[in-house]
C-alpha positions, 0 to 999 in steps of 0.5 A: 152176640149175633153177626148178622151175617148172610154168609157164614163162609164170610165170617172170621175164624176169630169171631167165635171167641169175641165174647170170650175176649170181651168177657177176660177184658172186662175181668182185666178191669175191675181187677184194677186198682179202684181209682187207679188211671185205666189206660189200653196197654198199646204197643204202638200209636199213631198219636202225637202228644206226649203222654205221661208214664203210668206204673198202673198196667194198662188193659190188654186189648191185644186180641181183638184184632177180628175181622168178625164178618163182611157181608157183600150182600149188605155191604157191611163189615162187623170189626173188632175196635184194634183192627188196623184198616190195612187188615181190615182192607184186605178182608174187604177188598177181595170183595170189591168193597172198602171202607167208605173213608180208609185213613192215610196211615196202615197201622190206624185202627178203626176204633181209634178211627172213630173215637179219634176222628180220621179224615182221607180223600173220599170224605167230602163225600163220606164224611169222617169214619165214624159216620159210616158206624151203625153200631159200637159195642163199648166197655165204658168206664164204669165196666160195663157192656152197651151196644150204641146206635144212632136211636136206642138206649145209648144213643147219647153215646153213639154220637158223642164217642167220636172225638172222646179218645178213649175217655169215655170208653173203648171199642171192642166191635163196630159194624160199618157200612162198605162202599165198592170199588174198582180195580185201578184209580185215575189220577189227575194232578192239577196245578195252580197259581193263586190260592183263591182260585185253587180253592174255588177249583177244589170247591166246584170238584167236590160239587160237581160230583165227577171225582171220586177222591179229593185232595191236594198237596201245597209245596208254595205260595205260588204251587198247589196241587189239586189230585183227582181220583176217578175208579176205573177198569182199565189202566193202561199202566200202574205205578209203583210207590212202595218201595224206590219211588216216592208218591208225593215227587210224583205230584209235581212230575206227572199230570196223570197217573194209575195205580191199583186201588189198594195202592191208592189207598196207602199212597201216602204210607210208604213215605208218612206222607213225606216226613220220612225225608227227616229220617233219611229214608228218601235216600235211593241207597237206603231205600234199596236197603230197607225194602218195602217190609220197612219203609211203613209209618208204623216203622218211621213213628217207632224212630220218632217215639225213640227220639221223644224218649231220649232226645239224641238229636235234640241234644246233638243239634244243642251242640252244636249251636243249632236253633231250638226248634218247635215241633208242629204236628197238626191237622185243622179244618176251616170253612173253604171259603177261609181256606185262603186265609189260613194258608196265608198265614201258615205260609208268612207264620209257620215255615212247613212245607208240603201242606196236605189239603183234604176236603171234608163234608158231614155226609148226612145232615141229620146228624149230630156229633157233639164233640166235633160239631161242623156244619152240615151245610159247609165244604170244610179244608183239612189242612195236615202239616208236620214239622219242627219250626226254628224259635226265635230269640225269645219265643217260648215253646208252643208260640206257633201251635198256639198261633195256629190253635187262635187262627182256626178258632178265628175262621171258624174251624176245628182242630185234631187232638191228636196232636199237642194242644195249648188251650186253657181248660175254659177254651178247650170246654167252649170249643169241644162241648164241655156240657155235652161231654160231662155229661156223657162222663157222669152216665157212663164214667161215674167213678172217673176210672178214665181221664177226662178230654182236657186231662189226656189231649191237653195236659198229657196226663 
């Protein structure tokens, strides 16, 4: 395979050995059971659904951890499908380059980026990660070799791999595109009042052009933040949200700030965002203790995946009289002219808060992805909030998850599968392209050796 690299001094001392890798990965799966579930042996995730035990052994997929290549010349980076975007950062930025969207969470891998979907601040002008890929070489289902790009053979692949999860086959090398950065980030935290107004504001910030990073954090009806990031040079200071501080406080206690580029980009790691206040870990003391080696998501979601396991304190608040709660992970996108409606029932329906608020945009309108399809033309809100909801009398587990599953529908927008989903296999089908997906399915996992969409994201299995 040629990495078309212009630099060879760029090239990884790994990438000699991705044929190597992708040839005993595809021994691994034809040596699996026939019609056994093929699943990745993982040993960590950033999803939240459960998932259902297998005794089948899952493919080690271990070993592409690669950086394979970054050429500054063209601005592309050649990856393996488990690197994590905190490794792939730090190849690409002593180049003065990065990905054109870098999800929030370090431990995210860009092949699960793109088959998942990712979202950051940069993407009401870069879209989601999948549309800065040129070209994915994928193991299918049936166990074979393609290289996807957006013309070509399997260009029926390229634009419907996003939003598949793994279920039409898995990324073992991608080549993306780079943008360049600066050194420092300006930020600008911008209060409102009146959610109409604050999403007007976010509109004409996005249009406009003068911010190079968009989002914003929700702490009330009555208080919203808009954040403004602008690359600069120069900073007369920097802030430090790795370790005692905490970024999202800041929010509301600064109006402008400046960190170092990296920095910015794992603003919201230190903290998972802010639900590291649920493990204690926004304790000064404690923070003290863990340092910064452990205060990561990757570390706050091993706790959560414990607890899911054994349900200590699940049990614990039973005994002691405490409510039964729902749990409710979610990111949904809605048109941002409906983005007021939305966050007035979250407000009056499903008690989290802080809401986190990220514009996105399909960069190129002459696209077409199946799986996820949004208007090229619309201005779309991300809306993430996490959290567990107390349960009425009465209220059967998943009421507020299929509350929010109805509205978004309603207001014409799509939600993340990343998370619990409640449809019946008809919605799931309408809402997600089921004509499109099946037959993506029938061409490249004849003999069904991977799940299908409803069967990993809805019914766990």
């Amino acid at each position: 395979m040629a990495l078309n690299s212009r630099d060879a001094g760029n090239r990884s001392p790994g990438a000699s050995g991705h044929d190597a890798r992708v040839a005993q990965l595809r021994s691994q799966l034809a040596a699996l059971p026939a019609g056994a579930p093929v699943r990745l042996a993982k040993r960590t995730s950033n999803l939240f659904r459960p998932r259902a035990d297998s005794r089948t052994a899952g493919l080690d997929v271990s070993g592409f951890r690669h950086v394979l290549d970054v050429d500054p010349v063209a601005r592309t980076a050649d990856v393996e499908g488990m690197v994590t975007y905190e490794e792939l950062v730090d190849a690409t930025l002593p180049h003065g380059l990065m990905p054109l969207v870098v999800p929030q969470l370090k431990t995210i891998t860009l092949g699960g980026a793109v088959t998942g979907l990712g979202i950051e601040s940069s993407s009401f002008r870069n879209g989601m990660p999948h549309e800065s890929v040129l070209e994915m070489e994928l193991l299918t289902g049936a166990g074979d070799i393609v290289v996807a790009r957006p013309d070509g053979e399997h260009s029926d692949l390229f634009y419907g791999f996003p939003n598949s999860y793994g279920t039409l086959g898995y990324a073992l090398r991608l080549r993306i595109e780079l943008e360049p950065v600066r050194p420092y980030v300006r930020l600008r935290h911008v209060r409102h009042s009146d959610p109409d107004e604050y999403f007007a504001a976010l509109d004409r910030a996005c249009r406009d052009g003068e911010a190079d990073f968009v989002d914003g954090t929700v702490f009330g009806p009555h208080e919203m933040y808009l954040t403004l990031g602008t690359f600069t040079d120069d900073a007369p200071r920097t802030s430090d949200y790795t370790w005692l501080n905490i970024y999202y406080r800041s929010i509301r206690e600064r109006t402008t700030d400046h960190l170092t580029t990296r920095d910015y980009l794992w603003r919201w790691d230190t903290d998972w965002f802010w639900c590291s206040r649920a493990l204690g870990a926004q304790n000064r003391l404690v923070r003290l203790l863990l340092g910064r080696r452990l205060l990561r998501s990757d570390v706050y979601w091993k706790v959560v995946s414990f607890e899911r396991r054994h349900r200590l304190l699940a049990r614990l608040e039973r005994r002691l009289g405490k409510p039964e709660t729902e749990a409710v992970v979610q990111d949904i996108e809605v048109p941002v002219d409906r983005a007021a409606e939305f966050l007035d029932v979250l407000h009056r329906e499903v008690p989290i808060s802080p809401v986190w608020i990220c514009p996105v945009r399909q960069r190129r309108a002459d696209q077409h992805w199946p799986l996820y399809e949004l208007d090229p033309e619309t201005l779309y809100v991300n809306f993430g909030f996490w959290g567990t909801v107390p349960l009425a009398d009465g209220e059967a587990p998943g009421t507020h998850n299929r509350l929010i599953e109805r509205t978004v529908t309603e207001l014409g927008g799509r939600k993340s599968l990343y998370s619990e989903s409640f449809y019946d296999e008809k919605t799931f089908w309408r809402l997600y392209n089921g004509e499109a997906y099946h037959a993506l399915k029938r061409r490249y996992d004849p003999g069904q050796r991977l799940l299908d969409l409803y069967g990993k994201c809805v019914e766990a299995r």
